[in-house]
C-alpha positions as CSV (number, residue, x, y, z in Angstrom):
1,X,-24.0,101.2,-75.1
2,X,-23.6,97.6,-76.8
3,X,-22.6,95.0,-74.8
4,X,-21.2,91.9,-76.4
5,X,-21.6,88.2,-74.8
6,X,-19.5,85.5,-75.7
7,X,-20.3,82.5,-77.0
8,X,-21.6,79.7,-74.9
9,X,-19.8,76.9,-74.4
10,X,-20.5,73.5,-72.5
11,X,-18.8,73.0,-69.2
12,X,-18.9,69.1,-69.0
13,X,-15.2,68.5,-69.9
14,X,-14.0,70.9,-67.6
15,X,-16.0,69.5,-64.9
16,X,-14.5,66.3,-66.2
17,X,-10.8,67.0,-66.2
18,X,-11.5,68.9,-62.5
19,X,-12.5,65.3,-61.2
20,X,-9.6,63.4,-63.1
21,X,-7.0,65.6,-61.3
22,X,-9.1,65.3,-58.1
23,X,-8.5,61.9,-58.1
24,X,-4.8,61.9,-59.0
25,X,-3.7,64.1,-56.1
26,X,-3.5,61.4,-53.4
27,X,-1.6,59.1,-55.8
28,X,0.6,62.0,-56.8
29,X,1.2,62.7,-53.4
30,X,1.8,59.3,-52.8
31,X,5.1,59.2,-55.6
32,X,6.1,62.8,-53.7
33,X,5.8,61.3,-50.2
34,X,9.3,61.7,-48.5
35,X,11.1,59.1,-46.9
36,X,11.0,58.3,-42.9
37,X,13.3,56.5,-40.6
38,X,12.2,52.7,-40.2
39,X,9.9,50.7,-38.4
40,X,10.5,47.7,-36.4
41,X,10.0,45.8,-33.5
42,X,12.5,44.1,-31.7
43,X,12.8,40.1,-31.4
44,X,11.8,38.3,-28.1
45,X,14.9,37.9,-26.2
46,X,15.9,34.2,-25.8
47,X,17.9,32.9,-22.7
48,X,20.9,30.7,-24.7
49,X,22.7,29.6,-21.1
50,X,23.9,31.4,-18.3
51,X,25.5,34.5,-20.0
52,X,24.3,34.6,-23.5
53,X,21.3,35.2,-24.8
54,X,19.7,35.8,-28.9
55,X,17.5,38.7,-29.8
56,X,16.7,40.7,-33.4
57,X,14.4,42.9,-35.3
58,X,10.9,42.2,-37.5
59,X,11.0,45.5,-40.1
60,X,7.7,45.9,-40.9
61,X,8.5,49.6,-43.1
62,X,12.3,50.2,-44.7
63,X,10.5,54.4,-44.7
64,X,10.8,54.4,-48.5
65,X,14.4,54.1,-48.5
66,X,17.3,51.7,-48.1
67,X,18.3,50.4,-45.0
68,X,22.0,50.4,-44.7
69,X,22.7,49.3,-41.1
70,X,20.5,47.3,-38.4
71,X,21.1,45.5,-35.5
72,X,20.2,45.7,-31.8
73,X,21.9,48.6,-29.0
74,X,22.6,47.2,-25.3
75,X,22.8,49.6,-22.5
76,X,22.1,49.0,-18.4
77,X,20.4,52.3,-18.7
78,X,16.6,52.4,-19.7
79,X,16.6,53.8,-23.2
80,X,19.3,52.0,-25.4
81,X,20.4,53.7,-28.5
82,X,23.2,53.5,-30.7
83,X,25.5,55.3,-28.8
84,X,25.8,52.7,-26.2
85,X,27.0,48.9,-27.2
86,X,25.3,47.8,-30.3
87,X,25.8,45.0,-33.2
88,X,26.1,45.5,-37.2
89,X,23.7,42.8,-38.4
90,X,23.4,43.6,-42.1
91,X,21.6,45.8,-44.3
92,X,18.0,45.7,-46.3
93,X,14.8,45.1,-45.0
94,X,14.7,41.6,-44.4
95,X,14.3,40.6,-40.5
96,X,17.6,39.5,-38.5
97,X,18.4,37.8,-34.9
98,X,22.5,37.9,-33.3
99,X,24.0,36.6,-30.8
100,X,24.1,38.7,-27.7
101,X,26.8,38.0,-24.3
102,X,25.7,39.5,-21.0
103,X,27.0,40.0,-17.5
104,X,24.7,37.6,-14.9
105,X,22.8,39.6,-12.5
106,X,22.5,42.9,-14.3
107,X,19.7,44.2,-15.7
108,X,20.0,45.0,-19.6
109,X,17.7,47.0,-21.8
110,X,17.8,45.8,-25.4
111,X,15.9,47.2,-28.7
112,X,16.6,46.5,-32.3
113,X,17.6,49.7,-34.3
114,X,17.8,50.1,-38.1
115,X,19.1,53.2,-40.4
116,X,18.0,54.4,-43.4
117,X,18.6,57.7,-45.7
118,X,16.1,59.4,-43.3
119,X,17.5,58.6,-40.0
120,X,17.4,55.5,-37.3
121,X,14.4,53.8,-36.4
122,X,14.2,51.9,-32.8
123,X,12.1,48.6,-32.1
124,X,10.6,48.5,-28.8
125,X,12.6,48.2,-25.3
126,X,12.4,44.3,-23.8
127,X,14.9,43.8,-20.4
128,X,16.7,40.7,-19.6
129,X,18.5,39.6,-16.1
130,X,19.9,36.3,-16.0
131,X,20.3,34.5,-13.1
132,X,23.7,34.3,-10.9
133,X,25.6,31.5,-12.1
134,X,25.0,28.7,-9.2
135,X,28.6,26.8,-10.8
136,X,31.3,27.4,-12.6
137,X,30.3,27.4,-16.2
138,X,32.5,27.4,-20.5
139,X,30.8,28.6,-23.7
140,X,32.2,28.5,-26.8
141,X,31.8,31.6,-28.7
142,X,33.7,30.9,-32.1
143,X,35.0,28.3,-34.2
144,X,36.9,28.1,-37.2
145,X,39.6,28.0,-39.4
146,X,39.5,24.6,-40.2
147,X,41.9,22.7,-42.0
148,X,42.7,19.2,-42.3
149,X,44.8,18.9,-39.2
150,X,43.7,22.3,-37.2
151,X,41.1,24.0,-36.0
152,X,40.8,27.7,-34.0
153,X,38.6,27.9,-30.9
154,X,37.6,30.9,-28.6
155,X,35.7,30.4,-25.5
156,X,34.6,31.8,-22.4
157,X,34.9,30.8,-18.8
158,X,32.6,32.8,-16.1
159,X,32.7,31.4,-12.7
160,X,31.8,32.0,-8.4
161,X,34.7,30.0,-7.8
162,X,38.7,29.8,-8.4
163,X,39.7,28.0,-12.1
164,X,42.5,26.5,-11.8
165,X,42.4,25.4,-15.5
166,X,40.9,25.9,-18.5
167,X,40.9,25.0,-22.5
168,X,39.5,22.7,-25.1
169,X,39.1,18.6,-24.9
170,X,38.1,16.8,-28.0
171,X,37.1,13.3,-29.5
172,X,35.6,11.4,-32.2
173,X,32.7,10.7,-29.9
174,X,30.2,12.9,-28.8
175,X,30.5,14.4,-24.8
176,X,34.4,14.2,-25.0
177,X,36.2,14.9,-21.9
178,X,39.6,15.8,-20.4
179,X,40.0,12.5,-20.8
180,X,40.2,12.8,-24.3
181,X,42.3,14.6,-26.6
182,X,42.8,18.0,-24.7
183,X,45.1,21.0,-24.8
184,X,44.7,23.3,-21.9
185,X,45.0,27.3,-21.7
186,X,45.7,28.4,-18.5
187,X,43.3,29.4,-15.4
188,X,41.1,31.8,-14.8
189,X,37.9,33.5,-15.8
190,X,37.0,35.0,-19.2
191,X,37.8,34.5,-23.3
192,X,40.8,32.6,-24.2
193,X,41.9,30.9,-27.4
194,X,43.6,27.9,-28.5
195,X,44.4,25.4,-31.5
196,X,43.5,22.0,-31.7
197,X,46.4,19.9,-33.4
198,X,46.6,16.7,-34.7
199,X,43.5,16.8,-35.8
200,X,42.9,13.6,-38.8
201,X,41.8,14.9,-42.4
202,X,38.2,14.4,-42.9
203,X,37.8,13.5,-39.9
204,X,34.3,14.5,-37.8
205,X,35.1,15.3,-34.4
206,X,33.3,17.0,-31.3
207,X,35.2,19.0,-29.0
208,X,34.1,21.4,-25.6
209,X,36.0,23.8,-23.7
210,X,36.5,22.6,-20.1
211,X,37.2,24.8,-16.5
212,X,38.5,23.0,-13.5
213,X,37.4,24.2,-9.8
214,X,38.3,22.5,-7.4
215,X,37.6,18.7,-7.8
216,X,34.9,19.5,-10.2
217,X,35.4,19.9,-14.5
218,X,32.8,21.9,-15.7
219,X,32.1,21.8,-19.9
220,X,30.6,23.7,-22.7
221,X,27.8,22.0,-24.6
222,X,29.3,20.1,-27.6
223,X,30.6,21.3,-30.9
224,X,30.6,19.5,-34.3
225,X,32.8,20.1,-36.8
226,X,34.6,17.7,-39.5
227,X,38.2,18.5,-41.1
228,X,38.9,19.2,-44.2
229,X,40.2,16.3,-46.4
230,X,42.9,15.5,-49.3
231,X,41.1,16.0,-52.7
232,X,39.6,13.0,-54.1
233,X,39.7,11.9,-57.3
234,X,39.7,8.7,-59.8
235,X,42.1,8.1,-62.6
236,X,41.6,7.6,-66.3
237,X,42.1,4.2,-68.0
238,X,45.3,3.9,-70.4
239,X,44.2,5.2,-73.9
240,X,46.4,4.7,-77.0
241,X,47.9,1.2,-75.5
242,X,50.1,-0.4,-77.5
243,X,51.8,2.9,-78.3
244,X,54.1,5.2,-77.1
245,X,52.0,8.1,-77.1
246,X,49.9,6.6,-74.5
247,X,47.8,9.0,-72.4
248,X,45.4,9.1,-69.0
249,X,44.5,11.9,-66.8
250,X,41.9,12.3,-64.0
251,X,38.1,13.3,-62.6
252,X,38.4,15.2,-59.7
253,X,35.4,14.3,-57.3
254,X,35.9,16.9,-54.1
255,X,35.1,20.3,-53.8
256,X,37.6,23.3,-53.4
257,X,40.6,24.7,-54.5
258,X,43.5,22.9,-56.1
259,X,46.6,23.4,-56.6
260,X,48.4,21.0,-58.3
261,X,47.1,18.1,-60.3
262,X,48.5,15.4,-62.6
263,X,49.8,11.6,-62.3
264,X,52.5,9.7,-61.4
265,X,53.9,6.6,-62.0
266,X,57.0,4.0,-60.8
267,X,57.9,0.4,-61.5
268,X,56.6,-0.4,-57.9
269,X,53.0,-0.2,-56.7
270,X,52.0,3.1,-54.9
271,X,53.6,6.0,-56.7
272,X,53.5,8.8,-55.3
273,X,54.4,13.0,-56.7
274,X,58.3,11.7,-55.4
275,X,58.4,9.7,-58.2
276,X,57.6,10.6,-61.9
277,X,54.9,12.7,-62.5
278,X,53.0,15.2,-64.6
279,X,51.3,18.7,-63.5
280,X,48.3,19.4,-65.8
281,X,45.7,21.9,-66.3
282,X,42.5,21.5,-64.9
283,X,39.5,21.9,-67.1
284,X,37.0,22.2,-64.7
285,X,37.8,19.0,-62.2
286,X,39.2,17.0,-65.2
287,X,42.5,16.7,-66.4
288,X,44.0,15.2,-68.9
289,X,48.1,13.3,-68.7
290,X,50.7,12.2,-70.7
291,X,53.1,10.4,-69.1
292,X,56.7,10.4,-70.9
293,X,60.0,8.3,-71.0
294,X,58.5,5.1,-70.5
295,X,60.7,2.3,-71.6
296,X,59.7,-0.4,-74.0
297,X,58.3,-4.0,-72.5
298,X,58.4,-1.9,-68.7
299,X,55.6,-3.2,-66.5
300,X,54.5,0.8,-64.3
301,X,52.3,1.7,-62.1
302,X,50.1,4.6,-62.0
303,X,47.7,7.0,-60.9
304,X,46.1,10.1,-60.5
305,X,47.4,13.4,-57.8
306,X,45.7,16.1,-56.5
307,X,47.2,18.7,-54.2
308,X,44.9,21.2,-52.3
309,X,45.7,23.0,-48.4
310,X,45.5,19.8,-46.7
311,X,48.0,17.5,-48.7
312,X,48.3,15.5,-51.9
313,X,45.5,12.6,-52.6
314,X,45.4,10.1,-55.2
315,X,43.5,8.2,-57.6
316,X,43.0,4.4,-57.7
317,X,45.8,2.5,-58.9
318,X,46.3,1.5,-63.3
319,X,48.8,-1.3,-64.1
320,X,50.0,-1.5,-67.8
321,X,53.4,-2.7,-69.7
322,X,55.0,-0.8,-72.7
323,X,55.0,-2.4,-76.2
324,X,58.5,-3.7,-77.1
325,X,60.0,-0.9,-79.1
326,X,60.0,-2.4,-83.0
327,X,61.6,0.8,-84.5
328,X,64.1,3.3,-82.9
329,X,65.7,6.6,-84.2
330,X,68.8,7.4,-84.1
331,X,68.4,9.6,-81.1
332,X,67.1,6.2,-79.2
333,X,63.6,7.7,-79.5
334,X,60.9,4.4,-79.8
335,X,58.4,4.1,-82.1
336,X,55.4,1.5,-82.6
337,X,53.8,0.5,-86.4
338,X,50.8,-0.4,-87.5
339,X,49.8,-2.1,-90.5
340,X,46.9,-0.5,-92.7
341,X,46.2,-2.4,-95.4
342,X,49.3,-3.0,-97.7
343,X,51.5,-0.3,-95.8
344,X,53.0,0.0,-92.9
345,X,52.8,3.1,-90.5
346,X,54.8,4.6,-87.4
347,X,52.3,5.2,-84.7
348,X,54.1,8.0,-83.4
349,X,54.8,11.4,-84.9
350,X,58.9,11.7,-85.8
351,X,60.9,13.1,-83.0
352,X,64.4,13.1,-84.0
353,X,67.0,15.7,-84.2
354,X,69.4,14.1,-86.5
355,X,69.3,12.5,-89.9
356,X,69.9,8.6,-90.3
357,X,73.5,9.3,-90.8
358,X,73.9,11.0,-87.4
359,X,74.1,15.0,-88.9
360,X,72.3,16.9,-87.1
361,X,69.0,18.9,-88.4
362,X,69.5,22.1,-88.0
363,X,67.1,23.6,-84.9
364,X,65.7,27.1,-85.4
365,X,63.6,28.8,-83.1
366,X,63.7,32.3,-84.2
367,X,60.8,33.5,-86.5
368,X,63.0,35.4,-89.1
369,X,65.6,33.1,-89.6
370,X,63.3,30.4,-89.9
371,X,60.8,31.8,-92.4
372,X,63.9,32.6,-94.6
373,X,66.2,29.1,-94.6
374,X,65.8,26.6,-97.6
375,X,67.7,24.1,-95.2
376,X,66.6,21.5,-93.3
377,X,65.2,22.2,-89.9
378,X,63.1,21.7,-87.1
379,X,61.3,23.3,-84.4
380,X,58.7,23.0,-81.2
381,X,54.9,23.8,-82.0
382,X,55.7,27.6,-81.0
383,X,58.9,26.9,-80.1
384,X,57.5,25.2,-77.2
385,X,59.6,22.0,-76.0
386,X,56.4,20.9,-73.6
387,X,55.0,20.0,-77.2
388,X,57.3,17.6,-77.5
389,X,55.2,15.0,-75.9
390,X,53.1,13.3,-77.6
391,X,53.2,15.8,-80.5
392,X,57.4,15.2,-81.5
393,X,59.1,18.0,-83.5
394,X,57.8,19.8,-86.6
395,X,60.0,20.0,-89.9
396,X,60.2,22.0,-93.0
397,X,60.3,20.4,-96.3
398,X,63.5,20.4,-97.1
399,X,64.5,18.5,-94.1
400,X,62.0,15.8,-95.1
401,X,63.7,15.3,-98.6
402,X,67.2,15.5,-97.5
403,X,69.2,12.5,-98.7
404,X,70.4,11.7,-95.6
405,X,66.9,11.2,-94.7
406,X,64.8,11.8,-91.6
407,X,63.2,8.7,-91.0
408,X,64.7,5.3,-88.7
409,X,66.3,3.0,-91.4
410,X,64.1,1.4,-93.4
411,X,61.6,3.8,-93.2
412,X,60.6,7.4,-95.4
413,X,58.5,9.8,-95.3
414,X,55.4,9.4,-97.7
415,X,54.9,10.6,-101.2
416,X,51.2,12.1,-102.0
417,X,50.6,8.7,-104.2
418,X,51.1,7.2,-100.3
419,X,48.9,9.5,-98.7
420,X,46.3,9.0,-100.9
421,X,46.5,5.0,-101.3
422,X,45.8,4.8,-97.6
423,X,43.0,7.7,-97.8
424,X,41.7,5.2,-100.6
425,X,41.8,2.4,-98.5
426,X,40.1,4.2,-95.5
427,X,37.0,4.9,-97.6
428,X,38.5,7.8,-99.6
429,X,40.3,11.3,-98.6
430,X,36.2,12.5,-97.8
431,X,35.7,9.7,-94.8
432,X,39.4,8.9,-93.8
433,X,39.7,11.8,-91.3
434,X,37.7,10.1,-88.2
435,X,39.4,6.6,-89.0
436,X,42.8,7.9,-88.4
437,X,42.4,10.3,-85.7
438,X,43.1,9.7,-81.7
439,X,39.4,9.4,-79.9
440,X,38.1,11.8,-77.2
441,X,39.5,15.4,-76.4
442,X,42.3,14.5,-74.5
443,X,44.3,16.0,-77.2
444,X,42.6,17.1,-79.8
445,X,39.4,19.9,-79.4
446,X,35.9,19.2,-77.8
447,X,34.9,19.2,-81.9
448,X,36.3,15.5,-82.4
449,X,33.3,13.7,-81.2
450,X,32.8,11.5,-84.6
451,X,36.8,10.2,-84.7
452,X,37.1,6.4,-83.9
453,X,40.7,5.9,-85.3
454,X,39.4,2.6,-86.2
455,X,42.7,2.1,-88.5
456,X,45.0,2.7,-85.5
457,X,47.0,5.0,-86.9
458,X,46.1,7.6,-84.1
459,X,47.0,11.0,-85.5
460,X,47.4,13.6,-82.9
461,X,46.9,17.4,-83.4
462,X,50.2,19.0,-83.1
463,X,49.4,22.2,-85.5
464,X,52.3,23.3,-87.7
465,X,54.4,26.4,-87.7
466,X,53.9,28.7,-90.7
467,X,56.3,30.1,-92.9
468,X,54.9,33.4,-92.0
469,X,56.9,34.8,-89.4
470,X,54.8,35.0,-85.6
471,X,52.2,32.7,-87.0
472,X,51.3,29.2,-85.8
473,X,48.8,26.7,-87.0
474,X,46.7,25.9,-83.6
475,X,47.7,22.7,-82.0
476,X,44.6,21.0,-80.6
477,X,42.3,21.7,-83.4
478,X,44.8,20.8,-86.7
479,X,46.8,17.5,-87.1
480,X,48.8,18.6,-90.1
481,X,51.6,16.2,-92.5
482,X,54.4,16.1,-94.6
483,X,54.3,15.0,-98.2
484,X,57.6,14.5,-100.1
485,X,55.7,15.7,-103.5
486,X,57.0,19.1,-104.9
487,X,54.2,21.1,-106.4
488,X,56.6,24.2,-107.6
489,X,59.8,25.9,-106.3
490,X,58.0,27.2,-103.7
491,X,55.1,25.0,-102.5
492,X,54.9,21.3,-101.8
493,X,51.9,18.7,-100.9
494,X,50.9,18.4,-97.2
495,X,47.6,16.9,-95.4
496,X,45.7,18.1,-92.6
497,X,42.7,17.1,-90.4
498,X,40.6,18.8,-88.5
499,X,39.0,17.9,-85.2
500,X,35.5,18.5,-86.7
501,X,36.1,17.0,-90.2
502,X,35.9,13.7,-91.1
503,X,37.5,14.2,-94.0
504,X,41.2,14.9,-94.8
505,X,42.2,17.7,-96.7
506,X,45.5,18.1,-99.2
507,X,47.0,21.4,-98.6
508,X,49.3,23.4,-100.7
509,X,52.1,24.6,-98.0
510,X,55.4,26.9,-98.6
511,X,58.4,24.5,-98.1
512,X,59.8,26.8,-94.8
513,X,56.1,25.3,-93.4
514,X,57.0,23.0,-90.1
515,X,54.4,20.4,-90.0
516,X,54.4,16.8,-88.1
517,X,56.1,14.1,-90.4
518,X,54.7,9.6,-90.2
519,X,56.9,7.8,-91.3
520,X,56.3,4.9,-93.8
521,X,57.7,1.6,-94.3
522,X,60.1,0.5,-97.7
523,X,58.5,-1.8,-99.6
């Protein structure tokens, strides 16, 4: 009989692997190791005053899973769980304390309790017995709802004796008394509530419910609190003076919310939102104002508003005058110039509805109609009429070439040769851009850092309507203007600037185009 051996073969990476997973089975067990209810121990009980008292829980183990509920059980009975009294302090692993309110006398068993996936976990049992009260004795147990004029208290009265009144005094000094401010809440023992009224905005005040027995008052320890107060804020200096397109605004230097912002502005010191005002958009706490039908060579004051759930604050206090109007159009609409080397400019952007003669241009604010007319016309920056100011009106081309013309007497709207003898003079059409646009962003995009409108001609971004219907060039970014010059049938000369370009650029435009018109002077 032949018997056949197999081959030998060394054992040293079996031993090998045999001691690799040896060593890996208390880790794996470790990853497979299910979850257990927590461990804790509960907080050392701390005597507050006379009925309330703080305890809480150390976790030292979540048990390998999330803690969704903690907080401490109460019974009079020697094992507390959470089927007595207990609190909700939270969830996670992190320690906590609250605010415990107990009966004098009585002997209370207290542990701290925590739940996770795997069940409750209970800290150990401490017992607390406060003493009888030896006087009649007020704790305030909440506070809140504070406003500028109010504020919400709740407190407690526990006493041997008979109360014959109760409730909450208050002062701007610390220790106030009945003396005081005060507003009482009837008699007796146990919670009651009450409001504090005429309370000053931003005001700090101190306040302690009170309990009369006998001939004796009896008070809480003090409470510190400040009312809320009306925003406050500063108010931008005049920009664009000497215009009529002047505009301000304000920084807002208070914290929360606000409703309404703006400014206002009278011939007499102090205006207030009763008088004329604007409301603005806040970009973050700034906002940015322009104030409207001001009247030529008028002396007004002004400042900045903020409205928030106390009341309305203001800003400090700008005096300024008006120009005397030089130029008006026929709708009474004023106008400043400037002079820019040989020419002379209007400040402002046209805002008339009627030729020179008195006819009126024809307004159109439907997108079909006005995409179609070879008439003269106008319309609102999306047919918006809050564009108005400081933008004016936007008109096609052939409202800009009408012979009764657009322009106040003595005044046209420019050819291209115009355009470009000013760009010329500026520096050329490449550099003219930041020397005739308005500073800062309080009209034109965050983009138009480099503008210094060093020639005072202060062109504003009022965008243009296309002759494409639903389609607007964006106010803001684009400050876009007539030429008189034909190019075709179709298409005529136009100029725009942009609120990161310093140069300005000539545009080709279809003649049903609304775009913002200056007017020039006749020579």
């Amino acid at each position: 009989m032949l018997t056949h051996r197999l081959p030998h073969k060394d054992n040293t990476n079996r031993k090998f692997t045999f001691l690799i997973m040896l060593c890996l089975i208390p880790l794996m067990s470790g990853c497979l190791k299910n979850p257990f209810p927590p461990i804790l121990k509960t907080e050392q009980i701390e005597i507050v005053d006379g009925i309330t008292i703080i305890s809480g829980g150390i976790i030292s183990d979540d048990g390998g899973t999330d803690i969704f509920q903690k907080g401490i059980c109460v019974s009079t009975s020697n094992t507390p769980t959470v089927k007595d009294s207990y609190t909700i302090d939270g969830t996670g692993n992190s320690d906590f304390k609250t605010i415990l309110y107990v009966e004098p006398e009585i002997t209370y068993y207290i542990r701290a309790y925590a739940i996770n996936g795997a069940g409750i976990g209970y800290g150990d049992i401490l017992t607390v017995k406060l003493d009888p009260l030896p006087f009649t004795y007020a704790t305030i147990i909440d506070f809140g709802d504070i406003t500028g004029t109010e504020a919400f208290m709740r407190a407690r009265v526990e006493s041997n004796q008979t109360v014959t009144a109760r409730g909450a005094c208050w002062s701007t000094s610390n220790n106030p008394t009945i003396n005081d401010y005060k507003l009482e809440s009837g008699s007796g023992t146990g919670i009651f509530e009450t409001t504090l009224t005429g309370l000053n905005p931003g005001t700090t005040y101190y306040t302690r419910a009170y309990a009369i027995s006998g001939s004796e008052t009896y008070y809480s320890s003090n409470f510190e609190f400040t009312t809320k107060d009306y925003p406050q804020l500063t108010t931008h200096e005049i920009r664009n003076s000497g215009t009529f397109i002047i505009s301000t605004g304000g920084d807002i230097l208070s914290t929360g919310i606000i409703y309404n912002a703006g400014v206002c502005w009278s011939t007499e010191s102090s205006p207030t939102i009763d008088d004329n005002k604007t409301e603005d958009n806040l970009i973050y706490s700034t906002f940015y104002s322009d104030p409207h039908d001001l009247l030529p060579g008028t002396t007004y004051y002004l400042r900045s508003y903020a409205t928030n759930l106390v009341g309305t604050g203001y800003g400090n206090e700008i005096v300024f005058t008006m120009p005397e109007a030089t130029v008006y159009d026929i709708d009474g609409n004023p106008y400043s110039l400037v002079t820019i080397g040989t020419q002379t400019w209007l400040t402002e952007n046209l805002n008339t509805t009627k030729y020179s003669n008195g006819d009126e241009i024809l307004h159109i604010s439907d997108g079909n109609e006005w995409q179609n007319t070879i008439t003269g016309a106008w319309c609102f920056f999306g047919n918006l009429s809050e564009f108005e100011v400081p933008y004016g009106r936007l008109y096609n081309w052939y409202s800009i070439t009408d012979s009764r013309n657009v322009c106040p007497e003595g005044w046209h709207v420019p050819s291209d040769t115009e355009w470009q003898t000013l760009f010329t003079y500026l520096g050329g059409i490449e550099n003219a851009g930041n020397a005739l646009k308005e500073t800062g962003a309080a009209h034109w995009a965050t983009g138009n850092d480099y503008a210094n409108n060093s020639s005072g001609f202060t062109a504003l971004p009022g965008g243009g309507q296309s002759a494409l219907q639903g389609y607007s060039y964006p106010a803001q970014s684009l400050g876009m203007f007539w030429s008189t010059t034909m190019i075709d049938e179709q298409n005529a000369y136009g100029y725009y600037l942009f609120d990161s370009y310093q140069a300005v650029n000539q545009q080709s435009y279809l003649k049903q185009t609304g775009l913002s018109v200056r007017c020039i002077k006749d020579e």
